[in-house]
C-alpha positions as CSV (number, residue, x, y, z in Angstrom):
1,X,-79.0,-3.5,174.8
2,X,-78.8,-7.0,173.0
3,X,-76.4,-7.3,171.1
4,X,-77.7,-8.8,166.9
5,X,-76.0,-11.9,166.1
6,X,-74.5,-12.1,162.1
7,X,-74.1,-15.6,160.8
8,X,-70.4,-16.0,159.7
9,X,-69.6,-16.2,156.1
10,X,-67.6,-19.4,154.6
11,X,-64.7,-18.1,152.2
12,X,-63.1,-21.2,151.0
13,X,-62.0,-23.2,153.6
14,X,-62.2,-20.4,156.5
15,X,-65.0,-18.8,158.8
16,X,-65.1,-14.7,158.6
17,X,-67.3,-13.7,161.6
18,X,-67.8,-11.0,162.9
19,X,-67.9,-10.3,166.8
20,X,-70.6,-8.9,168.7
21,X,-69.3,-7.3,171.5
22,X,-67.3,-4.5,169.7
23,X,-67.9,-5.5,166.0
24,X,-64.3,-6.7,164.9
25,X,-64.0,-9.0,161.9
26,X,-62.2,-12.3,162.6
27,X,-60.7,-15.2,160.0
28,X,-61.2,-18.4,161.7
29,X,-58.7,-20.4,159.6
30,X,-59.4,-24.4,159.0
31,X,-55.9,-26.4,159.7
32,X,-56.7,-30.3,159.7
33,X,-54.2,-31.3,162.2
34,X,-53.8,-27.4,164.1
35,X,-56.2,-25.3,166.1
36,X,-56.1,-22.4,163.8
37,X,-55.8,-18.5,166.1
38,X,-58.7,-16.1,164.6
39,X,-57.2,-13.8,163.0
40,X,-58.1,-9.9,163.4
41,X,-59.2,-8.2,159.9
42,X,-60.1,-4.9,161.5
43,X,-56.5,-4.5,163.0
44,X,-55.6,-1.6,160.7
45,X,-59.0,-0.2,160.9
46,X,-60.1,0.0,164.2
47,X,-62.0,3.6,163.7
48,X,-64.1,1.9,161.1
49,X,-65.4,-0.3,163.7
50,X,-65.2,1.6,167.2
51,X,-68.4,2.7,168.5
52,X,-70.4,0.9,166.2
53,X,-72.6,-2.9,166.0
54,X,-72.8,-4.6,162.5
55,X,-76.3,-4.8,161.4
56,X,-75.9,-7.3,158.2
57,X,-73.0,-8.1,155.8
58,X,-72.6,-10.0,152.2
59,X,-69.7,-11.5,150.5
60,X,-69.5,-11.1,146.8
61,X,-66.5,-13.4,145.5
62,X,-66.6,-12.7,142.0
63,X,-65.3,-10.5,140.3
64,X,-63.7,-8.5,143.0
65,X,-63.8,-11.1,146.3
66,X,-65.4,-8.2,148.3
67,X,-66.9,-8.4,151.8
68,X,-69.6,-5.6,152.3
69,X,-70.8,-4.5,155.6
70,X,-74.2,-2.7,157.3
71,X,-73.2,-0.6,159.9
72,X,-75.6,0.5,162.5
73,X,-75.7,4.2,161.9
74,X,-76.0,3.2,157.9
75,X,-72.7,3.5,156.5
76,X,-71.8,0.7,154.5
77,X,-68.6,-0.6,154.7
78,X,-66.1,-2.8,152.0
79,X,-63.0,-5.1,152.7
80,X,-61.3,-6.5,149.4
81,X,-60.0,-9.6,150.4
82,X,-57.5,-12.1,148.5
83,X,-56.2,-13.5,151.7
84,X,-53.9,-16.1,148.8
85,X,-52.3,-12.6,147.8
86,X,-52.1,-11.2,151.7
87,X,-54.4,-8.7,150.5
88,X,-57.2,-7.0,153.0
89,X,-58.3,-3.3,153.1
90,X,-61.7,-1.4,154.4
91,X,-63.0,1.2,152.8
92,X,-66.2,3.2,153.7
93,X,-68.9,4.2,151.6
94,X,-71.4,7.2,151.7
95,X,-74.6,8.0,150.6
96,X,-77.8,10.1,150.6
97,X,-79.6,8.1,152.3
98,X,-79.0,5.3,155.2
99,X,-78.1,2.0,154.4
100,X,-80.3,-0.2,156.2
101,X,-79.7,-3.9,154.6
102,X,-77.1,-5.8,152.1
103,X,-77.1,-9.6,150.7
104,X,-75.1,-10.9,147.5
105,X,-77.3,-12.5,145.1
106,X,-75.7,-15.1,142.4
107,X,-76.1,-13.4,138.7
108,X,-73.7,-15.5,136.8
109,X,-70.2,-14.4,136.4
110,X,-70.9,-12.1,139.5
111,X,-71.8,-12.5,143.1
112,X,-74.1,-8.9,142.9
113,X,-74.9,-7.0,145.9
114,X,-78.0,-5.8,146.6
115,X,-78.7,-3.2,149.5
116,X,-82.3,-1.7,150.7
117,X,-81.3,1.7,151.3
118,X,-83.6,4.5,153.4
119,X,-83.4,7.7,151.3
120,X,-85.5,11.0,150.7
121,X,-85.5,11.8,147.7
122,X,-86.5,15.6,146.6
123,X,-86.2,16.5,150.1
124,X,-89.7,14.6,150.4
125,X,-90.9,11.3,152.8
126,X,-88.9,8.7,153.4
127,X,-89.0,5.7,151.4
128,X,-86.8,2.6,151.3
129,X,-84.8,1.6,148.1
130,X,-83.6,-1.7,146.6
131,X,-80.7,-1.0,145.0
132,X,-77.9,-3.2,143.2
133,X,-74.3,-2.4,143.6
134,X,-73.0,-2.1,139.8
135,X,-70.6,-5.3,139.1
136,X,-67.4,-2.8,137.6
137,X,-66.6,-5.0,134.8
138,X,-66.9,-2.3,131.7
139,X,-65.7,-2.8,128.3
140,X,-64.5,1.0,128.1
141,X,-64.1,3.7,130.0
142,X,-67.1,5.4,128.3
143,X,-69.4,2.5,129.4
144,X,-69.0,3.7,133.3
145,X,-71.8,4.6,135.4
146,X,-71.1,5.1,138.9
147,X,-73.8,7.2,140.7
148,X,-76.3,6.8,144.2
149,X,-79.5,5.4,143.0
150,X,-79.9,6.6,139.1
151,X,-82.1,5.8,136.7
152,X,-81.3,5.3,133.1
153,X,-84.0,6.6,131.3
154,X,-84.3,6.6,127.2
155,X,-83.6,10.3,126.0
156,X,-85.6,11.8,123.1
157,X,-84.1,13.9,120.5
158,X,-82.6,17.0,121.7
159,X,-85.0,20.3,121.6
160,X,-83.0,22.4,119.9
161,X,-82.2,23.8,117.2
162,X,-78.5,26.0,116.6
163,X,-77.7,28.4,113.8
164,X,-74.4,29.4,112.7
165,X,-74.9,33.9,111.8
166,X,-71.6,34.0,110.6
167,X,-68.6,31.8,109.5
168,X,-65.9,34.3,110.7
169,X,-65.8,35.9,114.0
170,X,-67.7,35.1,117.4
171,X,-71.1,35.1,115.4
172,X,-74.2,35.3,118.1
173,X,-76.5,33.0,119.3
174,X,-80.7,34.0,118.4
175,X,-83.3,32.3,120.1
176,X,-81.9,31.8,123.3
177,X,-82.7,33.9,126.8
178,X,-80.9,33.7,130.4
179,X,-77.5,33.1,128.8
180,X,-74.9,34.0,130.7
181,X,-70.9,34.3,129.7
């Protein structure tokens, strides 16, 4: 089959692209007076890649300088790079669902990814999902929120009401049916 062609990305003054024969990543370094050697950013994660075309992929430089990737059997894939530091690593991502598309939309101080995601939810049809990656950048521990497409919905007041039936002792609960332990 044809094979889809992915625009390379521009990360400062060098060309990631991926290739479309066996879906390696490549940093085409920009030397003024040189001709640069791509350089192989699947190397130490060929099992990632093997088997597999890239459908899509986003860079989101700030905050984290991450590089997402569609595959074609809907994983998505990450590669945190701070090629300054000699940092790159993949990592692969999971979901209910299929991920089917991914771009990085500007939403000052972030680059934010969004992804259209295939999922069935209830065990129902299939419907298709846009969903934005959260940013990470949390004021406490408390404030995190790290779930596959969730909603936050208001919550009302509790529905409850609990008595105390003794101040000594294990007490009992009234009120209350299907309690077990």
């Amino acid at each position: 089959g044809c094979s889809t062609i992915i625009p390379p990305i521009k990360i400062n003054y060098d060309v990631v692209y991926v290739e479309s024969k066996d879906s390696r990543y490549y940093d085409l370094p920009y030397q003024l007076y040189a001709l640069s050697e791509p350089i192989d950013l699947t190397e130490v994660s060929p099992h990632l890649f093997a088997g597999y075309t890239i459908r899509e992929h986003a860079w989101c430089e700030q905050p984290n300088k991450l590089l997402w990737a569609v595959r074609d059997d809907g994983v998505l894939l990450s590669m945190t790079y701070y090629k300054t530091q000699q940092i790159s690593g993949w990592a692969r991502h999971d979901t209910q669902g299929e991920f089917v598309s991914a771009c990085s939309v500007v939403e000052p101080p972030v680059d934010a990814l969004y992804l259209a995601t295939l999922r069935t939810p209830g065990g129902g049809g299939a419907v298709y999902t846009i969903e934005r990656m959260d940013d990470r950048i949390w004021p406490d521990v408390e404030s995190t929120w790290c779930v596959d497409a969730g909603l936050a919905l208001a919550q009302p007041t509790p529905n409850a009401t609990l008595t105390i039936s003794s101040a000594h002792g294990l007490g009992a609960i009234r009120g209350v049916t299907g309690l077990v332990g």
